[in-house]
N, CA and C atoms as a LAMMPS dump frame, in Angstrom:
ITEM: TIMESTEP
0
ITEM: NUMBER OF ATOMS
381
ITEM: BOX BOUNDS ff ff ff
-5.0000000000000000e+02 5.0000000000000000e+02
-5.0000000000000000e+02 5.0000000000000000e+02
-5.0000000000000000e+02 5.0000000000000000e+02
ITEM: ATOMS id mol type element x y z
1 1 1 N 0.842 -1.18 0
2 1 2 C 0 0 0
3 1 3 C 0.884 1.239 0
4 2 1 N 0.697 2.073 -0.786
5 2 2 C 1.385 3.274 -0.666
6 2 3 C 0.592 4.888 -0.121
7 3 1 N 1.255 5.544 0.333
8 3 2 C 0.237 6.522 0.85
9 3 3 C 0.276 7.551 0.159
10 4 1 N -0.305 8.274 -0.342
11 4 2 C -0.075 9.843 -1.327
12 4 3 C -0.367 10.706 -0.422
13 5 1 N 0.147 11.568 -0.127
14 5 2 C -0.692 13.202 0.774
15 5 3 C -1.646 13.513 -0.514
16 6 1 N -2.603 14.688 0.455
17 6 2 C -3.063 15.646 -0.002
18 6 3 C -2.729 16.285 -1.329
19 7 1 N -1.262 16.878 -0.912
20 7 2 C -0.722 17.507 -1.467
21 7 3 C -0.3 16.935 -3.784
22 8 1 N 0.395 16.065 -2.998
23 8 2 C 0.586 14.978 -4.286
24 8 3 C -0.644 14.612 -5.481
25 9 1 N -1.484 14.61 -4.6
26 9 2 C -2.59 13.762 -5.382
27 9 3 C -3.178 14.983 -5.946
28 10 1 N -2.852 15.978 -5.571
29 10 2 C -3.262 17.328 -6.089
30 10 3 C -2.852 17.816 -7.422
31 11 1 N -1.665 17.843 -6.8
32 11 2 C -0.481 17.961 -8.283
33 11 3 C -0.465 17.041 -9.386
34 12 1 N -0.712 15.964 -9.089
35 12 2 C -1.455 15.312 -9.868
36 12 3 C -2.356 15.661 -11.03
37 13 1 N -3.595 15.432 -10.225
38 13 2 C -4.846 15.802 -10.877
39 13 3 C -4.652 17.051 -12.039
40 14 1 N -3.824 18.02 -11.072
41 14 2 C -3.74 19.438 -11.919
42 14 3 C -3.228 18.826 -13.15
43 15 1 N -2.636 18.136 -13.087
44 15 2 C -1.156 18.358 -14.063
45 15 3 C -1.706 17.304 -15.461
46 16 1 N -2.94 16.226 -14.69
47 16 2 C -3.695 15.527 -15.49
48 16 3 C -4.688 16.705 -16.795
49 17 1 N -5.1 17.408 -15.434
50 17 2 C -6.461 18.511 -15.986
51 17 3 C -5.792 19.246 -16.899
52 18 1 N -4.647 20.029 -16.631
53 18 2 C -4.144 20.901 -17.299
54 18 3 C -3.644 19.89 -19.041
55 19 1 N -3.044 19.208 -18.716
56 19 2 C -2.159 18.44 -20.242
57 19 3 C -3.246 17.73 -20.984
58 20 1 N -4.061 17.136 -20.222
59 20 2 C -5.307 16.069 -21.041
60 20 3 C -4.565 14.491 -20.842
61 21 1 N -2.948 14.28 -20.334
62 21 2 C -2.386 13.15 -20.651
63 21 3 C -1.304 13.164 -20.09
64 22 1 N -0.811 11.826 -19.77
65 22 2 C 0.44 11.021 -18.58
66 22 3 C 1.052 10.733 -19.197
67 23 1 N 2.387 10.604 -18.94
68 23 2 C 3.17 9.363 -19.81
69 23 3 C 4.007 9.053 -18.6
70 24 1 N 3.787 7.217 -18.192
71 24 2 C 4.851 7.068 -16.684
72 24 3 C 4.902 5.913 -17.106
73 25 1 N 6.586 5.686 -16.987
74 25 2 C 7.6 4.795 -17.227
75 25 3 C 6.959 3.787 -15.874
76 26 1 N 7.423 2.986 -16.509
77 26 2 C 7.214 1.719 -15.381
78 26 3 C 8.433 0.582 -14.597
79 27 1 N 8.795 1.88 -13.933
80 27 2 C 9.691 1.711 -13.343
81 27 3 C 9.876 2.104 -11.417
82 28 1 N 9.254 1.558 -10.547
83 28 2 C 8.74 1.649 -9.175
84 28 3 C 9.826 2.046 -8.643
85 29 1 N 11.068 2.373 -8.831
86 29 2 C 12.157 3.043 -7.97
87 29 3 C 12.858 4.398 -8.746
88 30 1 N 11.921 4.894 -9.647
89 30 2 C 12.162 6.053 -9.724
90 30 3 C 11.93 7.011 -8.707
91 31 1 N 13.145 8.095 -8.154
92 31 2 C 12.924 8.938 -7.142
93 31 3 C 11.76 9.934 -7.761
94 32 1 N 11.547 10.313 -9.025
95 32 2 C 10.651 11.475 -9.008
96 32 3 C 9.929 11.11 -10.381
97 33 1 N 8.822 11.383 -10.756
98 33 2 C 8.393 11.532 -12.146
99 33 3 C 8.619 12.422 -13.238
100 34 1 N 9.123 12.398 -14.316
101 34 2 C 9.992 13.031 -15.336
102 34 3 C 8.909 14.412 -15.725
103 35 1 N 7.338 14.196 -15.353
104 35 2 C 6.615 15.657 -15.379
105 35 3 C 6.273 16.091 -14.182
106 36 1 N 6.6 15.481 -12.988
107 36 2 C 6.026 16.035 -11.852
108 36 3 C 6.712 15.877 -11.015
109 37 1 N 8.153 16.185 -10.873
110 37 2 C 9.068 16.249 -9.972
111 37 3 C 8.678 15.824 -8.764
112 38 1 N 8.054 16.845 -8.229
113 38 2 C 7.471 16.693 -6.616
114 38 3 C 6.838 15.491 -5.75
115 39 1 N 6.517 14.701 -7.208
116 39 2 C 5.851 13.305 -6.896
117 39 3 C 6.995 11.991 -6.858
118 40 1 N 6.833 10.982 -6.383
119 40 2 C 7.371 10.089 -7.001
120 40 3 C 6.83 9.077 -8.204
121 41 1 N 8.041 8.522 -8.714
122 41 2 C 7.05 8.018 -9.887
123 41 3 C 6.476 6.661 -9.646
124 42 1 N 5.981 6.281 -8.196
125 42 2 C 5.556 4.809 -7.793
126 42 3 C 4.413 5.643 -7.774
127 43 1 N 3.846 6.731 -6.54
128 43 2 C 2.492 7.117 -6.425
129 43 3 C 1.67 7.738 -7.796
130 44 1 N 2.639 8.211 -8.708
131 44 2 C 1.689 8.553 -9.848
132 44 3 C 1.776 7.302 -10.424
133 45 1 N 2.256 5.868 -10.103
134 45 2 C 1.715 5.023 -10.787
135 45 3 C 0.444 4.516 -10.334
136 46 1 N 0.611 4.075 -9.108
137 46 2 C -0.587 4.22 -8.33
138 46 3 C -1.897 5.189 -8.428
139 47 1 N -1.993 6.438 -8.13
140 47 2 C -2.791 7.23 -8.596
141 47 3 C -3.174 7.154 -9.867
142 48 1 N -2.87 6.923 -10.854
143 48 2 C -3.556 6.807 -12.524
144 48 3 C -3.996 5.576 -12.322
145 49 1 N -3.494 4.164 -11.639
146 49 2 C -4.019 3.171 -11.759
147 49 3 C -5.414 3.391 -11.315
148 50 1 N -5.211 4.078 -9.859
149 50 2 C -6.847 4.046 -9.488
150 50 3 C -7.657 4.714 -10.795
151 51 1 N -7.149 5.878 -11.12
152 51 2 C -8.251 6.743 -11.715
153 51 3 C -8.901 6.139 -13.087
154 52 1 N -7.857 4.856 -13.76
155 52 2 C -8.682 3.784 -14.647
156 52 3 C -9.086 2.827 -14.461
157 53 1 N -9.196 2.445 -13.408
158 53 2 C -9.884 1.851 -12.672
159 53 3 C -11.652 1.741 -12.33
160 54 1 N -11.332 3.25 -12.708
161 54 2 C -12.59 4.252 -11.871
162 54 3 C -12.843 4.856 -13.392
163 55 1 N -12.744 4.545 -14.739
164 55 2 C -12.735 5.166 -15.844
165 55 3 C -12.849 6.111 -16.095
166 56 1 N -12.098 7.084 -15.51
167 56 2 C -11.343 8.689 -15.635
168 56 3 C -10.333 8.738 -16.969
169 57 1 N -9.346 7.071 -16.699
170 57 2 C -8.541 7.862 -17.845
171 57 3 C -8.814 6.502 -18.907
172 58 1 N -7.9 6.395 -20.188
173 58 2 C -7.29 5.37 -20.567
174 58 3 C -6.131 4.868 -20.692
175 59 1 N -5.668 4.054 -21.055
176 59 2 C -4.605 3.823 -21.057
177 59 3 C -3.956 2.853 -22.26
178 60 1 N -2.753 2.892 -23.263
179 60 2 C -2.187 2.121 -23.761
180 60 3 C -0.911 2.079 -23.191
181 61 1 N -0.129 1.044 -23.171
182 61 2 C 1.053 -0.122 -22.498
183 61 3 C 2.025 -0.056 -23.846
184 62 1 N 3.238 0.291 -24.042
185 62 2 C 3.78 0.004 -25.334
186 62 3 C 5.76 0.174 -24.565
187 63 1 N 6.587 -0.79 -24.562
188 63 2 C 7.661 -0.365 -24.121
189 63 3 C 7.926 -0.164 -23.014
190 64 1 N 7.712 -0.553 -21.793
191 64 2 C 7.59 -0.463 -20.691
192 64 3 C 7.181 1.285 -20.323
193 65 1 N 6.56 1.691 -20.446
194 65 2 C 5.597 2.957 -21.058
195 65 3 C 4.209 2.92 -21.088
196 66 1 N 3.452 3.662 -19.844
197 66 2 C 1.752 3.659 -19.856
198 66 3 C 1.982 4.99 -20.388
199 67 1 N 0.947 5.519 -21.484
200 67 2 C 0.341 6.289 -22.031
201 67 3 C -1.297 6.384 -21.287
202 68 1 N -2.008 7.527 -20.527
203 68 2 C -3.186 7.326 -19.965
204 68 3 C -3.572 8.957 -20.871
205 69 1 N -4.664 8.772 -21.214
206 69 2 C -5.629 9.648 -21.653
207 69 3 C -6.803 9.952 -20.832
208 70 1 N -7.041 11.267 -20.537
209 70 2 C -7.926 11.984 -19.392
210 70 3 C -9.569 11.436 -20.603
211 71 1 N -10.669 10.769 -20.325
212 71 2 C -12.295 10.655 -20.436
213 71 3 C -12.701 12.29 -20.48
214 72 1 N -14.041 12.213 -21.129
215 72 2 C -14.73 13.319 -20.392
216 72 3 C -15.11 13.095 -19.145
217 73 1 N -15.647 11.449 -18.532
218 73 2 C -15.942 11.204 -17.573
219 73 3 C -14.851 11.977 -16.126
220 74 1 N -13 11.529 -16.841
221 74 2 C -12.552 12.287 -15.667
222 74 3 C -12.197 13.684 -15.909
223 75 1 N -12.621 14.241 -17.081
224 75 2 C -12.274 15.999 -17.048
225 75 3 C -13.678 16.317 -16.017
226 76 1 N -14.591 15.315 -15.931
227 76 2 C -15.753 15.823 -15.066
228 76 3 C -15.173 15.895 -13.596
229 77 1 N -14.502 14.654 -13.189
230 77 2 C -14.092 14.566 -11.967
231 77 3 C -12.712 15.158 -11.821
232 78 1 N -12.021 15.175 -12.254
233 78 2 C -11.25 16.134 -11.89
234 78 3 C -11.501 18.074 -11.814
235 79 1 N -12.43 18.446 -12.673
236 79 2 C -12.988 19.482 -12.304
237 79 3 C -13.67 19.548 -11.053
238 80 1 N -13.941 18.968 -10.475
239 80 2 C -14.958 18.358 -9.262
240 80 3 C -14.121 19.041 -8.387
241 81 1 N -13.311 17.663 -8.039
242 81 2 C -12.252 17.359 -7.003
243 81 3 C -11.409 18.76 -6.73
244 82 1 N -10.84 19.446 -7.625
245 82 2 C -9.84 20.564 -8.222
246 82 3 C -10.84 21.813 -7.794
247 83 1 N -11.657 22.065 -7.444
248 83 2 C -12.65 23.015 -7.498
249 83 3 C -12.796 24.186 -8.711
250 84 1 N -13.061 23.777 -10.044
251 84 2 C -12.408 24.769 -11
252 84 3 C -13.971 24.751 -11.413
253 85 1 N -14.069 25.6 -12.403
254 85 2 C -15.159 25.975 -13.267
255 85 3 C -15.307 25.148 -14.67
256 86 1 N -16.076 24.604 -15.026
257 86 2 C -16.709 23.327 -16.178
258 86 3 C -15.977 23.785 -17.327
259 87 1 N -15.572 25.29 -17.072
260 87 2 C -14.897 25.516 -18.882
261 87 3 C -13.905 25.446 -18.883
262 88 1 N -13.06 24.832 -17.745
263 88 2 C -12.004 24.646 -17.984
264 88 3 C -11.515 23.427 -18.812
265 89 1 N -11.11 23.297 -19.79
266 89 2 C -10.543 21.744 -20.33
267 89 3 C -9.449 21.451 -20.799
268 90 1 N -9.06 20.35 -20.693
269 90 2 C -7.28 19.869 -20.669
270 90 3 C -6.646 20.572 -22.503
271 91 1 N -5.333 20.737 -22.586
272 91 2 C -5.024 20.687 -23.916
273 91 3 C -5.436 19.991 -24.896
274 92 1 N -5.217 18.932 -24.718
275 92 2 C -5.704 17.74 -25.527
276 92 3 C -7.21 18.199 -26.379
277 93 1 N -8.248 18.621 -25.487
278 93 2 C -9.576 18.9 -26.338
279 93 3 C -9.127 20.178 -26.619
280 94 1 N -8.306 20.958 -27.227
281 94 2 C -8.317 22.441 -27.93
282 94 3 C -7.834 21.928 -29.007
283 95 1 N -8.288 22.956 -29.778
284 95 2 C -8.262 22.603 -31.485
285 95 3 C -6.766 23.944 -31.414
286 96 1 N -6.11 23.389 -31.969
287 96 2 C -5.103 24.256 -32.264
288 96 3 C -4.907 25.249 -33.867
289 97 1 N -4.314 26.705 -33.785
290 97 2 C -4.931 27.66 -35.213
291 97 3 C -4.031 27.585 -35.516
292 98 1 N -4.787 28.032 -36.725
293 98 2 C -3.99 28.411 -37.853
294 98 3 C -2.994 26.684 -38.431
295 99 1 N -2.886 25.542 -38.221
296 99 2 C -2.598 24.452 -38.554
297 99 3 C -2.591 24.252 -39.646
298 100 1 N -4.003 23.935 -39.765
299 100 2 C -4.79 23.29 -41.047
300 100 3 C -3.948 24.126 -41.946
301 101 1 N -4.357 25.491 -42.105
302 101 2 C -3.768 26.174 -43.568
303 101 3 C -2.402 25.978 -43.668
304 102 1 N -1.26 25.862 -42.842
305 102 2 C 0.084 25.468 -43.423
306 102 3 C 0.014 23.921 -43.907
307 103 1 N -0.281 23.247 -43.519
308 103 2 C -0.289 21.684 -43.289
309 103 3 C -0.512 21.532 -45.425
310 104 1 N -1.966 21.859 -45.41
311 104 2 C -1.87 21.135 -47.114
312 104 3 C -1.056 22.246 -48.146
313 105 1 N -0.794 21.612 -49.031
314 105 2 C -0.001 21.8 -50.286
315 105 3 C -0.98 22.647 -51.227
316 106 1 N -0.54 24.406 -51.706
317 106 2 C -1.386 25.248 -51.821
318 106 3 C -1.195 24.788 -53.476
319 107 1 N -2.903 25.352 -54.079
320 107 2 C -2.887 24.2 -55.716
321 107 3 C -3.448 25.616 -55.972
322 108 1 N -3.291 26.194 -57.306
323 108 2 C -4.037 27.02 -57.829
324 108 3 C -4.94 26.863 -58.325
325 109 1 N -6.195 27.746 -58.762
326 109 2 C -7.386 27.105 -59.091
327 109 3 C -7.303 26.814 -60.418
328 110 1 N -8.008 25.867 -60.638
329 110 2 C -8.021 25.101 -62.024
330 110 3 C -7.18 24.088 -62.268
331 111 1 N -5.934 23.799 -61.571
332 111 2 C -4.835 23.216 -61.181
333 111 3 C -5.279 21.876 -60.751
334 112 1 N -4.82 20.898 -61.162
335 112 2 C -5.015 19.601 -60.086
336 112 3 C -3.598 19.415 -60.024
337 113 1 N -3.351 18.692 -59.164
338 113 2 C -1.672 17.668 -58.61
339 113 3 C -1.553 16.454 -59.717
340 114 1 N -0.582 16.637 -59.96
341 114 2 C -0.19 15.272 -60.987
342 114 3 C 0.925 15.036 -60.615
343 115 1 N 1.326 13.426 -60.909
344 115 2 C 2.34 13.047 -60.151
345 115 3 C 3.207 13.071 -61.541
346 116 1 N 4.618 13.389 -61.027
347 116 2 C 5.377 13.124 -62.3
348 116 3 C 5.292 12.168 -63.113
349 117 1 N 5.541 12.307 -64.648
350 117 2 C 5.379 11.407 -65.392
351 117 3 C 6.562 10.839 -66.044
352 118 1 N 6.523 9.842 -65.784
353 118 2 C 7.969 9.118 -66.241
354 118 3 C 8.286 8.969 -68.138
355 119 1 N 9.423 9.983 -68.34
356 119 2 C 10.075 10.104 -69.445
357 119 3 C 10.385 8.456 -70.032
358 120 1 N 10.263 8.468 -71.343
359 120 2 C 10.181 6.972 -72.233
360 120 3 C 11.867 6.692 -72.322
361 121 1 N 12.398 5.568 -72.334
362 121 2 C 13.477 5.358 -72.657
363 121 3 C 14.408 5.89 -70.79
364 122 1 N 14.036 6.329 -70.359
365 122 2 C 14.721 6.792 -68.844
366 122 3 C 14.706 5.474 -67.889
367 123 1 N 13.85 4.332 -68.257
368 123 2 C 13.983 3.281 -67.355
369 123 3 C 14.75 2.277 -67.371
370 124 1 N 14.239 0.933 -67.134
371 124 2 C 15.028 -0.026 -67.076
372 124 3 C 15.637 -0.52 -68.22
373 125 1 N 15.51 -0.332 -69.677
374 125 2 C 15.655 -0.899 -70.352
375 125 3 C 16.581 0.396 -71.808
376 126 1 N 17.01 1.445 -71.399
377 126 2 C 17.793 2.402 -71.897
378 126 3 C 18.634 1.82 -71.568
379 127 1 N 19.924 2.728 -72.59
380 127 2 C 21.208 2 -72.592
381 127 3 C 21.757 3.658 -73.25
């Protein structure tokens, strides 16, 4: 059994609420957790275990590596617990600007994309 203060389980939660998401090595004799210093990284293993447990978060396993993802169910409860106001919500649910328009490949109108076309005699069988 391990014991968390107050305090811990606090920092926690915040740090859940605030990011939308965990990432804790699975490794029980780490002195501290690589995002939450103040904690160790046994009780934030513990603490996320409960909270999927309790389907707050999710979780995928890959590499000795839990990945946990905050529910709406626990952005509910952790707003709760945290005493914050309902509009608050983790990173994870914000749509981030201005993205989209750098991201695709600008085409002029009338324009379609064509993929290069391979010159005759340039392949396998030129000499």
């Amino acid at each position: 059994m391990v014991l968390v203060s107050k305090a811990e389980r606090r920092a926690i939660y915040a740090y859940l609420l605030r990011e939308g998401v965990i990432v804790v090595k699975k490794d029980h004799y780490l002195p501290a957790h690589q995002h939450i210093p103040e904690v160790s990284n046994l009780k934030v293993m513990m603490i996320v275990k409960s909270l999927k447990s309790q389907g707050y978060l999710q979780d995928i396993f890959n590499w000795q590596w839990c990945y946990y993802t905050v529910t709406n169910k626990g952005v509910n409860f952790l707003t709760k617990v945290l005493g914050v106001s309902s509009e608050v919500v983790p990173a994870t649910y914000k749509k981030k600007r201005g993205t989209t328009d750098m991201d695709a490949p600008k085409v002029e109108d009338g324009e379609t994309e064509k993929p290069a076309a391979e010159t005759p005699g340039a392949g396998r069988g030129a000499r």
